[in-house]
N, C-alpha and C positions, 0 to 999 in steps of 0.2 A: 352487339358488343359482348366480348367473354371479358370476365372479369377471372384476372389470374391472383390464386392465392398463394404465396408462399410460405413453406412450412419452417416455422421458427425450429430449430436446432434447439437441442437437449444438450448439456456438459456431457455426458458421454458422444455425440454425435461432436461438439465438437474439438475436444481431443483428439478425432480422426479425422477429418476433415480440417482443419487448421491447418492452413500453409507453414513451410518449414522457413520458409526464407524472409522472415519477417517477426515483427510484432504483435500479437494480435489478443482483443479479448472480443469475452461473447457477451452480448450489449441486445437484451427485449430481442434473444430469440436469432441475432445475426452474428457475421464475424465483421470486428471492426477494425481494420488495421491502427495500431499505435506509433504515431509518429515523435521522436523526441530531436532536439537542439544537440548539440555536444557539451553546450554550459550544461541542460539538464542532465546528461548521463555522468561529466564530470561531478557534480554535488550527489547523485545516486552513488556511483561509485565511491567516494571519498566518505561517506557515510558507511557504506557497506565494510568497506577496509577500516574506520574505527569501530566499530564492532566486531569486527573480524578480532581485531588485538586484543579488546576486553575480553574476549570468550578466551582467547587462548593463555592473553597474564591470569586470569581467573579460572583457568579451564572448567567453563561454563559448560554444561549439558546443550549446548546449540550447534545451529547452522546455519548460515546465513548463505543466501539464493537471489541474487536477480532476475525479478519479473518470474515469480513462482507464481503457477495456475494455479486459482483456490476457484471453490465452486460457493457461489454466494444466492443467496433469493432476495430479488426486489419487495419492494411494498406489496407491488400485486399478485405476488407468488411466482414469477419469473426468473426459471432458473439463468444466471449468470455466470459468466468465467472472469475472472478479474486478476490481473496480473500487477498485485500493486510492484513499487521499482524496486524497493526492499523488501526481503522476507525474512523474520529470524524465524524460525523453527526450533522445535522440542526437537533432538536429536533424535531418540528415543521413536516420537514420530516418523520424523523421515527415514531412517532405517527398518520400520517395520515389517514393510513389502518394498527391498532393494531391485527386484525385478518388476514395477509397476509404473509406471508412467509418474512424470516430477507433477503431478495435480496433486491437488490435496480437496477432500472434503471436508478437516474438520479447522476446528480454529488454530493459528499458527499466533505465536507469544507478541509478537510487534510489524505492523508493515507499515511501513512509509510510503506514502503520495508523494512526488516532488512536482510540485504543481507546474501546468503548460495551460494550452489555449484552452482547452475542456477543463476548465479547473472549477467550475461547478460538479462535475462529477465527482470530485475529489471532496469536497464540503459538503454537498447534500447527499447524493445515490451511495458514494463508498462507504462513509461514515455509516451513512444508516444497515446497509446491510454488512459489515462489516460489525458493527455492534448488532446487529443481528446473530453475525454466525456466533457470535464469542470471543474475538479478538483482544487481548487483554490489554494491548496498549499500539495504540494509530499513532504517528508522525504524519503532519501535512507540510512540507516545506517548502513554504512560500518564497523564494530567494528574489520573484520579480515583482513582488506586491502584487498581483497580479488578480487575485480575488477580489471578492466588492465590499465596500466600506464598513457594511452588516456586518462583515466578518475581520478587516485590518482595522478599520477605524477612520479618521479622516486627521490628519495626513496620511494614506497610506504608507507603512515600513516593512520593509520584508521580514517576516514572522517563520518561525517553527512553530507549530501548535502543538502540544501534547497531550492526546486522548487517553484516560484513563479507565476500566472499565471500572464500576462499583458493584457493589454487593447486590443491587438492584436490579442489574443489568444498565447501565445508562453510562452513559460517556460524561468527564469529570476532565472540563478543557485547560489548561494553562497556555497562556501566552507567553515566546522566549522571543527578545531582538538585542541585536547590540551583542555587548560583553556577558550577555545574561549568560549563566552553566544552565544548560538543557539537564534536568531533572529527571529520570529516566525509573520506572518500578524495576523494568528489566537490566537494567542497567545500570545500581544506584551509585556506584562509585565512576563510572563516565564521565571523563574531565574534557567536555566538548559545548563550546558557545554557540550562540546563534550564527554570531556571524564567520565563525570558523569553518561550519556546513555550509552558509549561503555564499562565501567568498573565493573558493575554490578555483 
């Protein structure tokens, strides 16, 4: 018997290699296709478009991106391609090399998870390296309770979490449900509820 090895992809291998007609990130060395609902894309999008407004009544230094390639490393030093659904961006940033492919290797101001069937990824593996690369502030938006009790509680209720990063480096979580105003670093004047994003 030959035992066949396959060779885990690098974030530059793939950015070239990544199909065009689809979703995809790089997941321990593979491409994984991402599959979402339309309820998830509509609360992705409806989030991106109030942000979108805030930056522009505030004309904030941003940009905001659907499913932007960021290059992350796991626990075990495994580089990863992670496309979380929201990205806000230093503008400043993303304009620097306007001829380079939409990845990014460094930390981008806020990205949101909207949680689906893999939504362990979204609470343990992004989080972690995500407050690995430097990301100042994670949204995980929980709209189908769908995480485990660890994480909602018991009743489960559909949550917004909001990650903040500290001086320390470490993530500093608040809980939003209901009528609660989602509390935003980047965003401190944002007049958006939990259940505003989750109800879409």
């Amino acid at each position: 018997m030959i035992a066949t090895v396959t060779q885990k992809l690098t974030f530059d291998q793939f950015l070239v290699e990544c199909p065009e007609d689809g979703l995809y990130e790089l997941v321990n060395g593979e491409i994984v296709e991402m599959n979402a609902t339309r309820n998830h894309d509509d609360v992705a999008d409806f989030t991106s478009d109030s942000f979108k407004d805030e930056i522009k009544r505030l004309s904030l230094n941003y940009v905001v991106r659907l499913s932007p390639a960021i290059r992350t490393v796991s626990k075990a030093g495994i580089e990863q391609g992670r496309r979380p659904d929201v990205g806000v961006i230093d503008r400043d940033l993303w304009r620097s090399n306007r001829s380079a492919y939409a990845a990014l290797r460094e930390p981008i101001q806020l990205a949101v998870e909207v949680t689906s069937t893999n939504w362990d990824d979204d609470y343990i593996d992004k989080l972690d390296e995500y407050r690995r690369l430097g990301i100042l502030e994670y949204w995980i938006v929980d709209y189908l309770a769908i995480g485990s009790r660890d994480f909602l509680g018991n009743p489960k209720v559909p949550t917004v979490f909001v990650y903040l990063l500290d001086a320390d480096g470490n993530y500093q979580k608040t809980a939003f449900k209901g009528s609660e105003r989602i509390v935003s670093r980047t965003f401190p004047e944002l007049m958006l509820t939990a259940e505003q994003v989750m109800n879409v």
